[in-house]
C-alpha positions in Angstrom: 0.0 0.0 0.0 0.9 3.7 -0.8 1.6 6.3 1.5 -0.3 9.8 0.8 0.9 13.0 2.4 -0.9 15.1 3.2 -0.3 17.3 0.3 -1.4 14.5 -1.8 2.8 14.1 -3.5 2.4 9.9 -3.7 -0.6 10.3 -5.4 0.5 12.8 -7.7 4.1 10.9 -8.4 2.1 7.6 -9.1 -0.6 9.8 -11.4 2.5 11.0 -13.5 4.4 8.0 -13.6 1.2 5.7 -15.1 0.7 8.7 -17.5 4.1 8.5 -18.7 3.6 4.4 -18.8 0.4 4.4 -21.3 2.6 6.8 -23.8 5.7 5.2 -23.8 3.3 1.6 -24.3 1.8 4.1 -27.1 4.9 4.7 -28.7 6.4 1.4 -28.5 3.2 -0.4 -29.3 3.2 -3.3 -32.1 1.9 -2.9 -35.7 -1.2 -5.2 -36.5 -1.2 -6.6 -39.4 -3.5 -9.8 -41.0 -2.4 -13.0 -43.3 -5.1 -13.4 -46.3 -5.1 -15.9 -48.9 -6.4 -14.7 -52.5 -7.7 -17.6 -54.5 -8.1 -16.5 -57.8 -9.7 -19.6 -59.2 -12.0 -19.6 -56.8 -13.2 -16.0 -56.6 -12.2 -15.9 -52.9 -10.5 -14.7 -50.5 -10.0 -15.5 -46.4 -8.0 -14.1 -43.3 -5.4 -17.2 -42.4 -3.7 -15.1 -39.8 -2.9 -12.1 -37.4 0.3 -10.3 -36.2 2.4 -8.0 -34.7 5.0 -6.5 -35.8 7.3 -5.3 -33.2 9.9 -3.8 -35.5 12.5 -5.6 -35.2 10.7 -9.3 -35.2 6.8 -10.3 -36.0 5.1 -12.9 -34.5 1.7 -14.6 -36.5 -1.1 -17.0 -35.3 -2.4 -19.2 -38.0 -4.9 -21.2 -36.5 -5.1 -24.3 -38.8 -8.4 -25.7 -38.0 -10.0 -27.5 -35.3 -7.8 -27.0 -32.0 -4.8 -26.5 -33.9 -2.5 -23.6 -34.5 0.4 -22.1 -35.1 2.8 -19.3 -34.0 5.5 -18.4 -36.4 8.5 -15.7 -35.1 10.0 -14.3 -37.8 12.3 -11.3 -38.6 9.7 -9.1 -40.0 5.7 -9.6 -40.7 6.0 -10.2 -44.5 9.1 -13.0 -44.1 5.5 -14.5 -42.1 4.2 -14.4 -45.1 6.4 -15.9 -47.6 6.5 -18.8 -45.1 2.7 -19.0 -45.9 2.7 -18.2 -49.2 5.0 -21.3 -50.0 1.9 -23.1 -51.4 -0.7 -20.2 -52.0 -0.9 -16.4 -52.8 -1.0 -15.0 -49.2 -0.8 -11.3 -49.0 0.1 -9.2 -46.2 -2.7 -6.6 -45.0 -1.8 -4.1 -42.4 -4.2 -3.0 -40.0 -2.5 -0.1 -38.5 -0.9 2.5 -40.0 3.0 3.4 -40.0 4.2 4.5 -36.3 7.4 6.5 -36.6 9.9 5.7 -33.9 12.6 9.0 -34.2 12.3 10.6 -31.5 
Protein backbone atom coordinates (compact mmCIF):
# COMPACT_ATOMS: atom_id res chain seq x y z
CA UNK A 1 0.00 0.00 0.00
CA UNK A 2 0.86 3.68 -0.79
CA UNK A 3 1.56 6.30 1.49
CA UNK A 4 -0.26 9.80 0.81
CA UNK A 5 0.89 12.97 2.37
CA UNK A 6 -0.92 15.15 3.19
CA UNK A 7 -0.33 17.29 0.26
CA UNK A 8 -1.42 14.52 -1.84
CA UNK A 9 2.76 14.07 -3.53
CA UNK A 10 2.39 9.92 -3.73
CA UNK A 11 -0.58 10.30 -5.44
CA UNK A 12 0.52 12.81 -7.68
CA UNK A 13 4.08 10.94 -8.39
CA UNK A 14 2.05 7.63 -9.14
CA UNK A 15 -0.56 9.84 -11.44
CA UNK A 16 2.48 11.01 -13.49
CA UNK A 17 4.36 7.99 -13.64
CA UNK A 18 1.24 5.68 -15.07
CA UNK A 19 0.71 8.69 -17.47
CA UNK A 20 4.11 8.45 -18.72
CA UNK A 21 3.64 4.43 -18.82
CA UNK A 22 0.36 4.40 -21.34
CA UNK A 23 2.62 6.81 -23.75
CA UNK A 24 5.71 5.16 -23.76
CA UNK A 25 3.26 1.64 -24.30
CA UNK A 26 1.78 4.10 -27.08
CA UNK A 27 4.89 4.68 -28.74
CA UNK A 28 6.40 1.43 -28.48
CA UNK A 29 3.25 -0.45 -29.31
CA UNK A 30 3.16 -3.33 -32.11
CA UNK A 31 1.87 -2.86 -35.72
CA UNK A 32 -1.19 -5.16 -36.46
CA UNK A 33 -1.24 -6.59 -39.38
CA UNK A 34 -3.45 -9.83 -41.03
CA UNK A 35 -2.38 -12.99 -43.33
CA UNK A 36 -5.10 -13.36 -46.28
CA UNK A 37 -5.09 -15.95 -48.92
CA UNK A 38 -6.35 -14.72 -52.46
CA UNK A 39 -7.67 -17.58 -54.47
CA UNK A 40 -8.12 -16.55 -57.77
CA UNK A 41 -9.69 -19.57 -59.16
CA UNK A 42 -12.03 -19.64 -56.79
CA UNK A 43 -13.17 -16.04 -56.56
CA UNK A 44 -12.17 -15.91 -52.90
CA UNK A 45 -10.51 -14.74 -50.52
CA UNK A 46 -10.04 -15.51 -46.40
CA UNK A 47 -7.99 -14.06 -43.32
CA UNK A 48 -5.41 -17.24 -42.42
CA UNK A 49 -3.67 -15.08 -39.76
CA UNK A 50 -2.91 -12.09 -37.35
CA UNK A 51 0.31 -10.33 -36.17
CA UNK A 52 2.37 -8.01 -34.68
CA UNK A 53 5.04 -6.49 -35.77
CA UNK A 54 7.34 -5.35 -33.21
CA UNK A 55 9.90 -3.77 -35.52
CA UNK A 56 12.55 -5.64 -35.18
CA UNK A 57 10.72 -9.29 -35.22
CA UNK A 58 6.77 -10.25 -36.02
CA UNK A 59 5.11 -12.94 -34.51
CA UNK A 60 1.67 -14.62 -36.52
CA UNK A 61 -1.07 -16.98 -35.30
CA UNK A 62 -2.44 -19.23 -37.96
CA UNK A 63 -4.94 -21.25 -36.47
CA UNK A 64 -5.07 -24.25 -38.76
CA UNK A 65 -8.44 -25.66 -38.05
CA UNK A 66 -10.04 -27.54 -35.27
CA UNK A 67 -7.77 -26.97 -32.01
CA UNK A 68 -4.75 -26.47 -33.93
CA UNK A 69 -2.52 -23.64 -34.46
CA UNK A 70 0.45 -22.14 -35.11
CA UNK A 71 2.82 -19.33 -34.00
CA UNK A 72 5.53 -18.39 -36.44
CA UNK A 73 8.53 -15.72 -35.08
CA UNK A 74 9.98 -14.35 -37.81
CA UNK A 75 12.35 -11.28 -38.61
CA UNK A 76 9.70 -9.14 -40.04
CA UNK A 77 5.74 -9.57 -40.70
CA UNK A 78 6.04 -10.19 -44.47
CA UNK A 79 9.06 -13.01 -44.05
CA UNK A 80 5.55 -14.46 -42.10
CA UNK A 81 4.22 -14.41 -45.09
CA UNK A 82 6.44 -15.92 -47.58
CA UNK A 83 6.46 -18.81 -45.05
CA UNK A 84 2.69 -18.96 -45.94
CA UNK A 85 2.67 -18.18 -49.16
CA UNK A 86 5.03 -21.26 -50.04
CA UNK A 87 1.91 -23.10 -51.37
CA UNK A 88 -0.71 -20.19 -52.05
CA UNK A 89 -0.87 -16.39 -52.76
CA UNK A 90 -1.01 -14.95 -49.24
CA UNK A 91 -0.81 -11.34 -49.04
CA UNK A 92 0.10 -9.15 -46.15
CA UNK A 93 -2.65 -6.63 -45.03
CA UNK A 94 -1.81 -4.07 -42.43
CA UNK A 95 -4.23 -2.99 -39.99
CA UNK A 96 -2.53 -0.13 -38.54
CA UNK A 97 -0.88 2.47 -39.98
CA UNK A 98 3.03 3.37 -39.97
CA UNK A 99 4.17 4.45 -36.33
CA UNK A 100 7.44 6.46 -36.61
CA UNK A 101 9.85 5.75 -33.90
CA UNK A 102 12.61 8.97 -34.18
CA UNK A 103 12.29 10.56 -31.47
Amino acid sequence: MHEVTRDGSQEWGEQRLLAELVELSVETAPRRFALGLLDIRQDDGAVVGWGLDFGNEAIAYVPTGGSCQRLIRAETADRARRLLARRADVRLIWLDAPVSREP
